[in-house]
Structures are given as structure tokens and as C-alpha cells.
C-alpha positions in Angstrom: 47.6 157.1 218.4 45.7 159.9 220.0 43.0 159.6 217.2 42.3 156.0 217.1 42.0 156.1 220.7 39.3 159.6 220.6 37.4 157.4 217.2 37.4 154.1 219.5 35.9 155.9 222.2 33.6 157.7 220.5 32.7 154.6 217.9 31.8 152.5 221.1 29.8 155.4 222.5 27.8 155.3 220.0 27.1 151.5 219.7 25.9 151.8 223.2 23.6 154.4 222.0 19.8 152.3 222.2 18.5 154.0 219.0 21.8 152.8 217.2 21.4 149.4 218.7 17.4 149.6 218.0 18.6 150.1 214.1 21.1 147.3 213.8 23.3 150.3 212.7 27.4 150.2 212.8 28.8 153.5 213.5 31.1 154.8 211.0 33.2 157.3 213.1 35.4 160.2 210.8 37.2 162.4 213.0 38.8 165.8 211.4 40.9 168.4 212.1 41.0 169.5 216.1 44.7 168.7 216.3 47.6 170.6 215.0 45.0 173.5 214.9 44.1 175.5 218.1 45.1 172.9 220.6 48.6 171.8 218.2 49.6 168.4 219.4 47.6 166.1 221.4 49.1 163.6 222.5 48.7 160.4 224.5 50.1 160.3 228.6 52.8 157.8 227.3 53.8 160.1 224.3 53.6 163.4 227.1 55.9 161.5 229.4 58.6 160.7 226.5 58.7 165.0 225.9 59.5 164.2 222.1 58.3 166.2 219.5 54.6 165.3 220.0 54.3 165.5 223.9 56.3 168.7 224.1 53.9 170.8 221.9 50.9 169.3 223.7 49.9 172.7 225.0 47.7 171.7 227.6 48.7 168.8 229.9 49.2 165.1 229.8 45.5 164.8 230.1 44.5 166.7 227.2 43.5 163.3 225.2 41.0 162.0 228.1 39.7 165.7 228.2 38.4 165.6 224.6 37.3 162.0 224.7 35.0 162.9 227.6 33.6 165.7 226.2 32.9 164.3 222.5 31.5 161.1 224.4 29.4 163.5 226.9 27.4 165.2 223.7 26.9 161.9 221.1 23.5 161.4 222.6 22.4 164.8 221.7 23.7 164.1 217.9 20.6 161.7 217.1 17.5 163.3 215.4 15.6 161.9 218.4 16.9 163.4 221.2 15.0 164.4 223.8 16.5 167.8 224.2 19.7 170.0 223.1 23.1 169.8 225.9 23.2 172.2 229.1 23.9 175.6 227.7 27.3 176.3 229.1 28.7 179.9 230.8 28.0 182.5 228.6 31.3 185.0 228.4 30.8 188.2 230.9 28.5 191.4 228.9 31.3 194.4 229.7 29.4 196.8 227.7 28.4 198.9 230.4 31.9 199.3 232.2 33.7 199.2 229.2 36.6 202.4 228.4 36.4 203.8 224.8 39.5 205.8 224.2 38.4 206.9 220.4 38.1 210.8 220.1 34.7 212.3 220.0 33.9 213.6 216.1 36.2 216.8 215.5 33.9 219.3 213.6 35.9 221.3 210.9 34.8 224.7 210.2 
């Protein structure tokens, strides 16, 4: 249920899009893969609330669902060839280089 409900979201997304509507075109929406991979189950809030099989092993909340929808929804603007520009860059992860501990031994010359 989760993934008609994330390719209905995302199908009528991208119908509102004007340069879809300009081309008289019909989104054909194919969603793969993000569950049972890195986020395992994700399931609807009715499915969460039952705690069956598929709600318990939703690893992250009841809300999981309407957290990819908005995202995927957020970005299918920036899929067209026209866009105007490329999404916000997002945080970049913290450069530790300098304070970083290196606990391999210095080279051990052999004489």
C-alpha cells in the first residue's frame, strides 16, 4: 500500500508540473527498490498502528511514508531537462581530518 500511495503522489506531482501539462504528456511513474533495503519496511500509519509484521520493522516511525513522499515530491521539478537550476545543496558531513587520532605505528626500519 505504501507504494501506490508514494507512485500516486509522485504521478500527480508531476501532472501538475506546467512543462508536463504544456506537452499533453501522462506520467508513467516506476518506483524501485527503497524498501526492504536500508530503510526495511515502510509502512503506512494504519499498517504502523496494527504492529504486524510490516509496521513493526518500520525502523523509523509511523511517519516514515509521508517523509519520503515529501521529499520525492520536493525534487520532481528539478528532474525535467528545463529546470531552471539543480536542488539546495544539502549539509555537507563535518571534514575531521585535522583533529583526527591515527593509532597505526610509524614504519619500523629493519636493519
Amino acid at each position: 500500500m505504501s507504494g501506490r500511495r508514494w507512485k500516486e503522489a509522485i504521478a500527480n506531482a508531476t501532472a501538475a508540473n506546467p512543462e508536463v501539462i504544456d506537452a499533453g504528456l501522462s506520467p508513467l511513474v516506476v518506483l524501485g527498490g527503497p524498501g526492504n533495503t536500508y530503510t526495511h519496511y515502510i509502512a503506512t500509519e494504519e499498517e504502523y498502528g496494527i504492529q504486524r509484521s510490516e509496521g513493526a520493522s518500520t525502523l523509523y516511525g509511523p511517519h516514515t511514508l509521508n517523509a519520503y513522499i515529501n521529499l520525492t515530491v520536493t525534487y520532481v521539478p528539478y528532474l525535467s531537462s528545463a529546470a531552471p537550476s539543480s536542488p539546495p545543496e544539502g549539509p555537507l558531513p563535518p571534514n575531521n581530518v585535522d583533529i583526527s587520532l591515527s593509532f597505526f605505528p610509524g614504519v619500523v626500519y629493519d636493519n
